[in-house]
N, C-alpha and C positions, 0 to 999 in steps of 0.2 A: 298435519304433522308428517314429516318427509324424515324418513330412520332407512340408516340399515341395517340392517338383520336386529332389526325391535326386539327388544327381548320384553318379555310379560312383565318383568318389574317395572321399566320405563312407562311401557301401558297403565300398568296397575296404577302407576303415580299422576300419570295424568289425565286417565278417567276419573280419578279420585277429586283434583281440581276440577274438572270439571263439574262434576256431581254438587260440588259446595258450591260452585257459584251458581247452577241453576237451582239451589234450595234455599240462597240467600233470600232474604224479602228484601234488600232495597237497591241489589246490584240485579239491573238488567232485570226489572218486572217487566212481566208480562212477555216477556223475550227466552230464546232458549239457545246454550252456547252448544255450539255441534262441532264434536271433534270427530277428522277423520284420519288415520294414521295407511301411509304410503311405507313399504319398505322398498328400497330400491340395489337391496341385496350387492351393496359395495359396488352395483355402477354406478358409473358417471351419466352414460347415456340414458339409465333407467330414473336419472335421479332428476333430470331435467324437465323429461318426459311426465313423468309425475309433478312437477310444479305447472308443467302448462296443463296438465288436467284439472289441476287446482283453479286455473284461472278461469276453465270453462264453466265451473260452477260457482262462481260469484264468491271467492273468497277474500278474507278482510283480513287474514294474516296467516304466516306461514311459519312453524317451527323447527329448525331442523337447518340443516342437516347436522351429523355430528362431526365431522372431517371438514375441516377448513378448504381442500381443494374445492368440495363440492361448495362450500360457499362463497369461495371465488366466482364462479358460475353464478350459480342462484341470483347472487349480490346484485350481477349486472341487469340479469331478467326484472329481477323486483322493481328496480329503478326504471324502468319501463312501464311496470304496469301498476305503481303507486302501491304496495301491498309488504307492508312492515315483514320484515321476515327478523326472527329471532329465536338466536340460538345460544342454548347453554354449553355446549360442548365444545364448537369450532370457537376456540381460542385463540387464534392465532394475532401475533402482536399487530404484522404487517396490515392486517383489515380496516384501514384507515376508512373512518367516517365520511371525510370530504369524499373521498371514490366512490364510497358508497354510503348512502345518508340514509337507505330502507333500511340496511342491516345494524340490528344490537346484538351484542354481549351480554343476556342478561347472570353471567357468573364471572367471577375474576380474572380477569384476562392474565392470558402468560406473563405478560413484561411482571406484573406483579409476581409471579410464581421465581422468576429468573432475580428478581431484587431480592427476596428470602433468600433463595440459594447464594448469591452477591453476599448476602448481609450474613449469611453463617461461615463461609469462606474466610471472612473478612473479621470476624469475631473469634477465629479459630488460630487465625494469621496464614493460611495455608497461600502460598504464593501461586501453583498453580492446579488447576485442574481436565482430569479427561473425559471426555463426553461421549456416552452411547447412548447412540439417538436414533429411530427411525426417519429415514431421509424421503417427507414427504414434506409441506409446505408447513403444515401447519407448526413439525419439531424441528424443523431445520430451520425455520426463522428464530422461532423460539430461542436454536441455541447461538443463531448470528444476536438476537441480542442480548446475550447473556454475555457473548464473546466485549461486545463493547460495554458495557456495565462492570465487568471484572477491570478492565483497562484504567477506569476510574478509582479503582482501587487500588492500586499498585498490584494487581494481581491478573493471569493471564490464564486464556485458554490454551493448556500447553499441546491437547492432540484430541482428534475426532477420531471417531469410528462408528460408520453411519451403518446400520442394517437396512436390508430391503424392505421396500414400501410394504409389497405384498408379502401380507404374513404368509401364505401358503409356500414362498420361497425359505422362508427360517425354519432353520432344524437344529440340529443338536451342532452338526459339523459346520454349520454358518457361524452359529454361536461362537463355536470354540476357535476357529481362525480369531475371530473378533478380538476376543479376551488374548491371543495369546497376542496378539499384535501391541492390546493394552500392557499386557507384560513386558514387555519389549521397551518401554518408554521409560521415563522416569517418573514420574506421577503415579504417586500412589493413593492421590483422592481420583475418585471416580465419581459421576454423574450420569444416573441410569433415567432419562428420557423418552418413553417409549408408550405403545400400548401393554395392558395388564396383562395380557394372554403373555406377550414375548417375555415381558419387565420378570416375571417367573419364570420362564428359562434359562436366563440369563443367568440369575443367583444360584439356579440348582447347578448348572454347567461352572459357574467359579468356583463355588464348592469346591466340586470335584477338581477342580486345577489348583487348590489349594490357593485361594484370592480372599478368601473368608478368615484369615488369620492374623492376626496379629501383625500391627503394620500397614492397614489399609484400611482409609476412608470411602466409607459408598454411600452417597445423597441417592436417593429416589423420590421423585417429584409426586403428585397426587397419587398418578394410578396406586400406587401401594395404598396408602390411607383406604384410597377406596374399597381395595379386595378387602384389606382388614375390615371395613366395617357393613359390607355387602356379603362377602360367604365367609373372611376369616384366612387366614393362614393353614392350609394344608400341613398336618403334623409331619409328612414327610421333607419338607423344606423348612422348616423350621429352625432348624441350624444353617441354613444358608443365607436367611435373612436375619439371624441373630446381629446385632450392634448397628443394623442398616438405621442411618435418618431419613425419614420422610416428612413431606407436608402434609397438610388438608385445611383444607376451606373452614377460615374460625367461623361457626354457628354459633350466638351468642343464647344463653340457655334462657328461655321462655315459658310459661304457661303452657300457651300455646303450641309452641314446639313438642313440648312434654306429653303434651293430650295426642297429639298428632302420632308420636310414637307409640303411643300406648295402641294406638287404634291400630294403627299399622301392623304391629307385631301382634295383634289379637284376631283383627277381622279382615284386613285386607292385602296380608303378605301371610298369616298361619302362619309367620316362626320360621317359614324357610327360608328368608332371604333377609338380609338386615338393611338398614335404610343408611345411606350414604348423605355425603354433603351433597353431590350433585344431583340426587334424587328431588333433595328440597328444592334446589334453585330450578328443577324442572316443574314442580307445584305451583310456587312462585311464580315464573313464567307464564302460567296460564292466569293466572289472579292477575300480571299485570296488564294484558292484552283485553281483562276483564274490564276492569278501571275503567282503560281508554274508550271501550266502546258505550260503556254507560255512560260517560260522561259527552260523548258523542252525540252520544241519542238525546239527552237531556240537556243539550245546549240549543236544541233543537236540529239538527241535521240528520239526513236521510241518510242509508246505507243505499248506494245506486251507484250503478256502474255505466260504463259506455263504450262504445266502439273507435278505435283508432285508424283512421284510414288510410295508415303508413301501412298496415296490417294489410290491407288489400291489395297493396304494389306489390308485398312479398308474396303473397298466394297465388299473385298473377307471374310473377317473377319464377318462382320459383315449386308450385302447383302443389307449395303445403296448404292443407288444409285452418286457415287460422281464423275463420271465423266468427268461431265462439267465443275467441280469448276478446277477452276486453278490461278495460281499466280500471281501477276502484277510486271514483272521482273522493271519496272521504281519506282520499290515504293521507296525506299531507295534512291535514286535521289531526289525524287517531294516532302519525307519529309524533306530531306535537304534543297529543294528551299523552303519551305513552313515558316523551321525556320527562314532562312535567310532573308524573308518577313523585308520590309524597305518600306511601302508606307506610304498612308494618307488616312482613309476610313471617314464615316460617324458620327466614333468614336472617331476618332482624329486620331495620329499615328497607324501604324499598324507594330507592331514589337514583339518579342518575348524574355524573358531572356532566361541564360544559364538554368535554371531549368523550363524551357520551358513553361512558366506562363508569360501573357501579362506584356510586360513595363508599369511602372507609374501606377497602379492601383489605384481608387481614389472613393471618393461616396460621395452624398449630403447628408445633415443632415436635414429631413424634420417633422416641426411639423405642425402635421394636427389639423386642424382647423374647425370641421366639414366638409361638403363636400369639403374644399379646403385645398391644403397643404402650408405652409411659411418656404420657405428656410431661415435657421435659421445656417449654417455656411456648413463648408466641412471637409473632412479625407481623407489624401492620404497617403501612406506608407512613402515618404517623409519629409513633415512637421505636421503629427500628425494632428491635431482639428486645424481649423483657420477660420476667416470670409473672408480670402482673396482666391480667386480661385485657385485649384492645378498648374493651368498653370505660373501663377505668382509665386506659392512657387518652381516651380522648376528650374526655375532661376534666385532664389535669389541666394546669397550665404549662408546665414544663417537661418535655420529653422524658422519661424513664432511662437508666442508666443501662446501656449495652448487657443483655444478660440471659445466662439457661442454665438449667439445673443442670445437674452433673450426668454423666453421659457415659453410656456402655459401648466400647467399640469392639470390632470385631475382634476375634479372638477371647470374648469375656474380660477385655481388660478394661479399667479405668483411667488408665495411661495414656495423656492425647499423644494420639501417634503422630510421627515425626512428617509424615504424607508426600514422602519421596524417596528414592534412593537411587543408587545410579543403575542406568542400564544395565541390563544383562548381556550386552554386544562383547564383551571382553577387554573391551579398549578402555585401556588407562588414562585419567585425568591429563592432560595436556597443558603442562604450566612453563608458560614462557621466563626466562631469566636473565634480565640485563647483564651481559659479560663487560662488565666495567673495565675502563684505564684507569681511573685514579679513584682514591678513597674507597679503596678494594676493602678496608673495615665493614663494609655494609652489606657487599656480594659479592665475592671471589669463586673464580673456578680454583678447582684444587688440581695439580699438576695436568693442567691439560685432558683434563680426565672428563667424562658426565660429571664425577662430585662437584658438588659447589657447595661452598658455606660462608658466612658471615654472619653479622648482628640481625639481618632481616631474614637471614635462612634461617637461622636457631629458632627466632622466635616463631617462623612459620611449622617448622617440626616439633615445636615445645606446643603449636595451637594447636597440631595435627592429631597429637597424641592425646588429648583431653576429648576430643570426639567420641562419641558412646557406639559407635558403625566404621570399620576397616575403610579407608578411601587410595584406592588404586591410585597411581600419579608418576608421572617420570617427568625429569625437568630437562627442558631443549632451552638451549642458550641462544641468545639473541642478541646480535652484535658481531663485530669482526676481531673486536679485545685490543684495536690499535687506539683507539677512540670511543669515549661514551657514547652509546648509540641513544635512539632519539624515543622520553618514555610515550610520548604522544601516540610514535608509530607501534610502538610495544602493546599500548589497547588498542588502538585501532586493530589489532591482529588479532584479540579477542570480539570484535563485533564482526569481524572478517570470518570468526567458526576458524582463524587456523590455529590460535589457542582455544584449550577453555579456560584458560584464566594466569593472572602472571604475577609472579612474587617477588620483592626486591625492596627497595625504597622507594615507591613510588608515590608521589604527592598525589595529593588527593584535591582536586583542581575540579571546576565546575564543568568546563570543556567539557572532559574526562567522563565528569560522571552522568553525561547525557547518556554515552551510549553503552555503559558499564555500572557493574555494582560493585562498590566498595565496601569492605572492612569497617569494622571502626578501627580507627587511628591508631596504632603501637606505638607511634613515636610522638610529641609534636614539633611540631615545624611552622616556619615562615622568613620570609625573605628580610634580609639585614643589609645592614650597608658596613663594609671593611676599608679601611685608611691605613695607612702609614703612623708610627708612633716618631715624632721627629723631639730629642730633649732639645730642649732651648739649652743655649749657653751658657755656663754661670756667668753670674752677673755683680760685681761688687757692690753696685747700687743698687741691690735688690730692694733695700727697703725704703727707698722713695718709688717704687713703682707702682707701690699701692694709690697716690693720689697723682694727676695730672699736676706738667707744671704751671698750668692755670691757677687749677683748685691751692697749691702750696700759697703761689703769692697771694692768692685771696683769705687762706687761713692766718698768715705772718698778717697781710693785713688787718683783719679782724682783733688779733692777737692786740697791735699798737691801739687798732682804734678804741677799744673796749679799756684800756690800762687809759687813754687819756681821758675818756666818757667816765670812768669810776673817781679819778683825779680831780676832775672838774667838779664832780660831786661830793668829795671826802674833802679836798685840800682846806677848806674853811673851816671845818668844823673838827674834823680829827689831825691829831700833832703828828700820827706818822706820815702822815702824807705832806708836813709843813717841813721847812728848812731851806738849806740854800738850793737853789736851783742845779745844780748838780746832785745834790742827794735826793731833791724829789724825780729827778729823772731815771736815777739808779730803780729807786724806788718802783716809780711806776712799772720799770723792762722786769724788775724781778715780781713782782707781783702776778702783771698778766702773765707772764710762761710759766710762772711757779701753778697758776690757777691750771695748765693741761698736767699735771699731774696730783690736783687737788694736795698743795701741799704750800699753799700760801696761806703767810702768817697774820699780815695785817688786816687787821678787824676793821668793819664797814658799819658807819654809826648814822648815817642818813637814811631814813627808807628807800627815797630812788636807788639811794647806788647799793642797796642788800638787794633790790627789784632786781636792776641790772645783773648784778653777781649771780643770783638766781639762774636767773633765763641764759645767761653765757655758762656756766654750768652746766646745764643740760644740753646745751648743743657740744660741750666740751667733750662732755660723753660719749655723743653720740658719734662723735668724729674720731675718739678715742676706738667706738669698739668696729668702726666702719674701717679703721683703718687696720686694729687687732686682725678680723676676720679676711681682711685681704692681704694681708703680709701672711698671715697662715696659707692664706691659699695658692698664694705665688710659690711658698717655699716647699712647701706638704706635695701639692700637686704639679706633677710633668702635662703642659699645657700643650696641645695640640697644634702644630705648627701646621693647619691646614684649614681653607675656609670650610669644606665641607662640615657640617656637623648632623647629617641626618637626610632622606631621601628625596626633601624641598631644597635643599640650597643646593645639594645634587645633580638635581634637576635644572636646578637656574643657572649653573654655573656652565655649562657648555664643554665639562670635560670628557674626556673618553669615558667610559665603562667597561670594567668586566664581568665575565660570568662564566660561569661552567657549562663547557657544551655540553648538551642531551638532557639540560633543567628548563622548568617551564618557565625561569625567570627573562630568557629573551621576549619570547611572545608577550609577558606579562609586563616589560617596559614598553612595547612596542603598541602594544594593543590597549594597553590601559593607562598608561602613562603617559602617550604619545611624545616617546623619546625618538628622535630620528634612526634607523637601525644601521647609518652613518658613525653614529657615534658607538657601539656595542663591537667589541672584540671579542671573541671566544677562544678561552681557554682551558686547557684540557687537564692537567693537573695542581697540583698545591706548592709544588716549585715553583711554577710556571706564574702562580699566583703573585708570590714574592718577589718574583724578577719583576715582575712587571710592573708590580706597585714601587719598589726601591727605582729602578728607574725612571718612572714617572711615565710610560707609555700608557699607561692607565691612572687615573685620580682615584679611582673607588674599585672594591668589584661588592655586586650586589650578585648573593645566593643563600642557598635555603640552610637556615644555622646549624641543622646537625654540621653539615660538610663544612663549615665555617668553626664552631668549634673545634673538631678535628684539625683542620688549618690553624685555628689558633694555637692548641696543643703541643705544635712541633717550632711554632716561630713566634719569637717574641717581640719583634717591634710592629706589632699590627695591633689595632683596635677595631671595635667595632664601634660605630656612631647613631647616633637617636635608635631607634623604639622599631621594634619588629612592625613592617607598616603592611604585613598579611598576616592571616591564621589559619593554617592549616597542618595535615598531618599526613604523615607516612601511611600505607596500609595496603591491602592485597586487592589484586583486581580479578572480580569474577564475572561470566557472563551475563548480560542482562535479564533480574529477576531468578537470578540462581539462589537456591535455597541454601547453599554451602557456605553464603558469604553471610547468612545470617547464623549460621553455626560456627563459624569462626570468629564472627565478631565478639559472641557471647564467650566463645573459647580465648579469645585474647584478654576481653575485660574479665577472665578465672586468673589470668597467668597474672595481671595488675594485683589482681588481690592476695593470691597467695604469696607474694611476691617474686617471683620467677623471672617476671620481664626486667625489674632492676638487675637482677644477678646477672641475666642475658649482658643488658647493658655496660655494666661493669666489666664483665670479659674482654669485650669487644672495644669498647668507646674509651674507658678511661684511662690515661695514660697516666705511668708512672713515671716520675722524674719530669723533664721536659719544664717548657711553661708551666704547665699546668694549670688549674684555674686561677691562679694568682696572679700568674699572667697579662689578664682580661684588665686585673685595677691599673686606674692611673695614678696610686699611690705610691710615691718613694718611699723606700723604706727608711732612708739617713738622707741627714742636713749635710752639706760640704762646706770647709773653711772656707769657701770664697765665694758663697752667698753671704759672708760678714765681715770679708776680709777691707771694704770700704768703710764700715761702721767702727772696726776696730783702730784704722789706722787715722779716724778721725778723733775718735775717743782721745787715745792716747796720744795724737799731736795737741788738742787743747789741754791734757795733762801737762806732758811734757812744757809748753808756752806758760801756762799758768806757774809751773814751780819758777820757771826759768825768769820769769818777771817780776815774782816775789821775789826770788834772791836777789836782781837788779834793785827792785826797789831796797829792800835791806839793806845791802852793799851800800848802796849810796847814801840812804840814813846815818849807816854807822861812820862813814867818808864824813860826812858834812858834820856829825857830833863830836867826832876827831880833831878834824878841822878848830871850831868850835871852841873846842876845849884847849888846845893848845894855846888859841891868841888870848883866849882869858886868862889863862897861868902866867903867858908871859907878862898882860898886863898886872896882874896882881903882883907879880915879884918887880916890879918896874916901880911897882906903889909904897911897896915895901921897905924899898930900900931907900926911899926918896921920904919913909915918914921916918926909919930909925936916924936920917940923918938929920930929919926934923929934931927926934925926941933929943938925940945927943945934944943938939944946940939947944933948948931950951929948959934943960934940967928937968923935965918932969917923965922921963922915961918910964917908970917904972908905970906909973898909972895910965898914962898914954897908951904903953905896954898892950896893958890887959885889954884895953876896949880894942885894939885893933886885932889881938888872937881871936875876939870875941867875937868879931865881924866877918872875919875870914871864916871861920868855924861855917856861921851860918850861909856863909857866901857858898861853898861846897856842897852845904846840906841842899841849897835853891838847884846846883848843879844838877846832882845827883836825883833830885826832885823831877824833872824834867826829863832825864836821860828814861827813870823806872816807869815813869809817864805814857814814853815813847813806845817802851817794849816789854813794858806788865800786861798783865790781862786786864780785860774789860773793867772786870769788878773795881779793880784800884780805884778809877775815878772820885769815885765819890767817897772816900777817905780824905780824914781831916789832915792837917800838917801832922798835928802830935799824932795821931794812929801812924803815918808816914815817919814819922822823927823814931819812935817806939820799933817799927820794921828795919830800919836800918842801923840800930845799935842792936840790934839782935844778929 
């Protein structure tokens, strides 16, 4: 055993192992294990020195040292001389097994210790943390990989502060430099990494700087567990490690373990010193070294050494004495059996992975409570943070949910503390602000002044003010105010350190947010496409535009041909469809077009042609409401006199583009779109917008739709076309992994809920009067007389024709019955007068007389007949003479 400055407990622990295994009966009969403990009093050269004495007397394995520098050394020696060296203390992550394949770990290596700390960090949300460490090998790796383990988190090591290797250089005034320098930062979690002597300095010295209050996080790695459960917390520090968290190596509880303690604390520690976790993994150690060699011996193989004859070139080289030293030909054997270790010690299992680092490694999560610690959950490489024991979570099947009991932080509060705050340097947050040329609604300077306000300032001073901590800030304008400046170069000046951070409308863009942290969103946003609103002309034929004049002649078509298909089917069997060729033609024209307004009378008495009638019906409909919905749409809606309709035909059409200079929508044509940057003009204000779309130097402008609303607001022959083809949002830009961006974000989504951010909006954004939103529709409000003024003046020319050829026909009727009647009168007086000169000549006048009044009489009534005929109603037809003769003496 290679120690320095051995203390009696480490002894006590490992002559105790030893004692059990030479009293075992079936490890190592007949054999006896001999331990011999080297202190090499914290040198290096003493510590070397001591391992090659080791080799002079035939030894089979070597335990020690506790400081990782010294097993950098050792490591190389062993590997020379075959001879397992293994150590519970020197942790160190960097001691890579290929480099050196003699040396083990037999207790949980750092990288494990630095994942817990990772994993509470990370469970806590703290973004960064500071590190006091002793700057020797073993903790300054330690915290290089801690440094990259936080990185994986979104979380970072934000500052070091390394103390001197040799503790005889730490005092009270090394300390306090230390601390005040941690003061000085912004991080207010801290990470105390050190040896136990310092690790207690440290706490009683922040005390006293008042570090211990409220407000501040402090992780402490093993060493604390350990003092707690080796001598205990000192009642005079006891407030100064009040709220601290610490680890310690999870012992899983035992029989065994319990008997071992009882003993310890009775017969072979009296009470004065308490038994730690690395006590046991130092017991352990010796039991597994046990294993190996019995299993050694009982495979049959010698323990025998030999001489190296490289050994004799250096002693002649070089006039050391090297002799004695010689090799341990079983070593590469007994580290084989050593891996392959499968028992159950003190510790729990006793086994080894393939990267030669103990199985299951696991640690309590302890907050100290004054002189006592409260297990407050656990961390094992398996299930992460839980309140449930490693040994259950390793044979669940499913991981346990992120978790620790509730937790006392410094100052006696229960309050997770916020784990940062700004430096104490004096210097005020540094927030850069876009000095805008147009659509100054969003950022404006106020009379040339430092003021500045807008809709993104408000809502920055409405986020500012819900903070639960004062935040220092003056706002530097950026821009020259002739022109939008550019917001790309606006963060690049926050990853630059010459802002810490910049407010305004700034998209929140991928780019962007590589090398910055954003807000969440106050606004949303994304890129639109703007056009010209052009009305079409009225049209007097508006309502033939609903079908092509294709589709009309194939519907008149259809029309004939269905009225002659129903004809052919009806004419035989039913009498309205029979008559002279002239009235079944009538017929047919009024039927079929009577059928587009379903208002046709003649009944269909064949099944074909009710089939027929059927199926042209429903397509009559369908043409009726295909035509309804598109005559509405023509008249209702102002139709876009431009091809674009959306950021694809946009695209294909080969026109110019605009955009607002200093928006990320150039790059975002240019680079994602692969629009030639040929065709992108850049324009600077919402005038300039109009000109250019009314003139036509630009077909479109594509920008982000606040500023597009706003444009729309003031001018009303613009639209917008297709569907926002990004999604993103406005919001504030802080430095990378700033904790202020996660306080603001949650201060913006307070201002959403209470509703504050709409009122913001409403001051600033919505305009009264103007376009307004109504704007935006393509809907007319009123029809104009001369979208009808063609339908009317056809209407009433077939009126007008129809009365005007009725009269013609009348006219002429009454012409021709006139006519008519005249040449019948004259022939009847012509008959007349040629029978009275009959009747005088042949004496019978009187009776001749009467038949001829009698004749005449009826010869009138046949007239008259004929005439009411002409121009009675329908009904008359079918009255007899006598109902006819009875009408007319009345």
């Amino acid at each position: 055993m290679i120690s320095e400055n051995t203390t009696i407990y480490q002894c006590s622990l490992l002559y105790a192992a030893v004692d059990d295994v030479n009293s075992h009966p079936t490890i190592l009969p007949g054999r006896h294990l001999n331990l011999s403990i080297y202190d090499a009093n914290f040198s290096g050269f003493l510590c070397i020195m001591g391992a090659l004495k080791y080799m002079e007397i035939n030894t089979v394995a070597i335990i020690g040292p506790p400081s990782s520098e010294r097993a950098h050394v050792l490591a190389n020696l062993v590997n020379d001389l075959h001879v397992p060296l293994l150590s519970f203390t020197a942790l160190d992550p960097t001691l890579s097994p290929l480099q050196y394949p003699y040396f083990l770990q037999t207790a949980p290596n750092d990288r494990y210790q630095t994942s817990a700390v990772t994993a509470i960090l990370s469970y806590f949300r703290y973004s960064q943390v500071t590190a006091i460490y002793t700057d020797d090998d073993q903790f300054r790796n330690s915290i290089n990989v801690l440094a990259k383990q936080l990185g994986n988190k979104r979380c970072r090591l934000s500052g070091k502060a390394p103390l001197p290797p040799d503790q005889t250089q730490i005092n009270r005034d090394v300390i306090t430099d230390v601390l005040r320098k941690v003061m000085s930062m912004e991080s207010r979690v801290i990470l105390v990494h050190t040896y136990s002597i310092t690790g207690l300095k440290i706490f009683e010295v922040a005390n006293s700087l008042q570090m211990m209050k409220k407000g501040y996080v402090w992780i402490a790695t093993t060493w604390l567990s350990t003092v707690l459960d080796s001598t205990g917390i000192p009642p005079k520090i006891a407030a100064s490690v009040h709220g601290v968290l610490t680890l310690r190596p999870h012992i899983p509880d035992s029989y065994r373990k319990r008997a071992f303690e009882k003993r310890w604390k009775k017969d072979l520690s009296k009470g004065s010193i308490g038994l730690n976790s690395y006590g046991l993994y130092a017991y352990d150690t010796v039991w597994i070294i046990a294993y190996a060699i019995d299993r050694l011996l009982k495979e049959g193989d010698e323990v025998s050494f030999s001489n190296d004859l490289s050994f004799s070139d250096i002693m002649r080289n070089t006039g050391l004495n090297l002799k004695d030293v010689s090799i341990f030909n079983g070593g590469k054997q007994l580290l084989s059996n050593i891996l392959e270790t499968n028992n159950t010690g003190l510790t729990g299992p006793l086994s080894f992975n393939p990267d030669r680092s103990l199985r299951n490694p696991s640690f309590d999560v302890i907050n100290m409570l004054g002189t006592r610690g409260r297990l407050v959950g656990y961390w094992s490489n398996h299930s992460g943070l839980s309140v449930q024991t490693p040994d259950s979570c390793f044979n669940a099947k499913q991981p346990s949910n992120q978790r620790l009991g509730s937790i006392v932080w410094p100052g006696n509060t229960k309050d997770k503390p916020r784990g940062w705050q700004f430096s104490n340097d004096g210097r005020p947050l540094r927030i850069g602000v876009p000095l805008r040329a147009s659509f100054k609604e969003m950022v404006m300077q106020i009379n040339d002044s430092k003021k500045v306000g807008g809709f993104s300032i408000d809502v920055f001073l409405a986020a500012i003010k819900l903070l639960q901590y004062p935040v220092p800030y003056e706002f530097i304008m950026f821009g020259d105010g002739h022109k939008n400046p550019s917001y790309t170069q606006l963060v690049n000046q926050i990853a630059s350190n010459v802002f810490d951070a910049a407010v305004g409308d700034i998209s929140i863009v991928s780019n962007r947010a590589k090398t910055v942290d954003f807000t969440h969103p106050y606004m949303e946003s994304g890129l639109v496409v703007v056009v010209q609103i052009r009305k079409p002309d009225s049209c007097s034929w508006a309502y033939l535009q609903p079908f092509s004049p294709p589709l009309w002649v194939v519907i008149a078509f259809l029309f004939l041909f269905v009225g002659l298909v129903v004809w052919l089917l009806e004419h035989r069997h039913n009498d309205e469809f029979r008559g002279p060729p002239k009235r079944q033609f009538v017929t047919v024209l009024w039927f079929t077009f009577s059928t587009m307004f379903f208002a046709h009378r003649e009944n269909t008495v064949s099944t074909l042609g009710r089939v027929v009638l059927f199926i042209w019906l429903f397509v009559v409909l369908i043409i009726n409401s295909s035509y309804t919905a598109s005559l509405t749409s023509i008249l209702m809606v102002q139709q876009l006199q431009s091809p674009i309709n959306g950021i694809e035909s946009l695209i294909a059409s080969n026109e110019v583009i605009g955009f607002q200079v200093g928006s990320f929508a150039e790059n975002y044509l240019v680079q994602e779109l692969n629009i030639p940057r040929s065709r992108l003009v850049g324009l600077g204000s919402p005038e300039e917008f109009a000109e250019k779309l009314v003139s036509g130097t630009v077909a479109a402008i594509v920008d982000e739709r606040p500023y597009v609303d706003l444009f729309l607001s003031n001018h009303c022959n613009f639209q917008i076309v297709g569907q926002e083809f990004t999604k993103s949002g406005l919001g504030f830009a802080f430095a990378r992994d700033s904790p202020l961006a996660v306080d603001m974000s949650s201060a913006i989504l307070r201002l959403a809920e209470n509703g504050e951010l709409g009122k913001i909006h409403e001051d600033w954004l919505k305009k009264e009067g103007g376009c307004g939103a109504g704007s935006l529709s393509l809907v007319s409000d009123h029809l104009e007389l001369e979208r009808f003024w063609g339908l009317f003046v056809i209407f009433g020319s077939v009126c007008v024709v129809a009365v005007f050829i009725h009269f013609g026909i009348t006219l002429h009727r009454f012409r021709r019955q006139c006519h008519d009647s005249k040449k019948k009168k004259a022939s009847e007086r012509g008959g007349l007068k040629r029978k009275r000169m009959t009747s005088n000549g042949n004496g019978n006048g009187n009776g001749n007389g009467r038949e001829d009044e009698e004749k005449r009489h009826w010869a009138t009534l046949g007239f008259l007949y004929k005439v009411t005929q002409t121009h009675s109603q329908p009904q008359s037809e079918n009255r007899s003479p006598r109902q006819l003769q009875l009408q007319l003496q009345s």
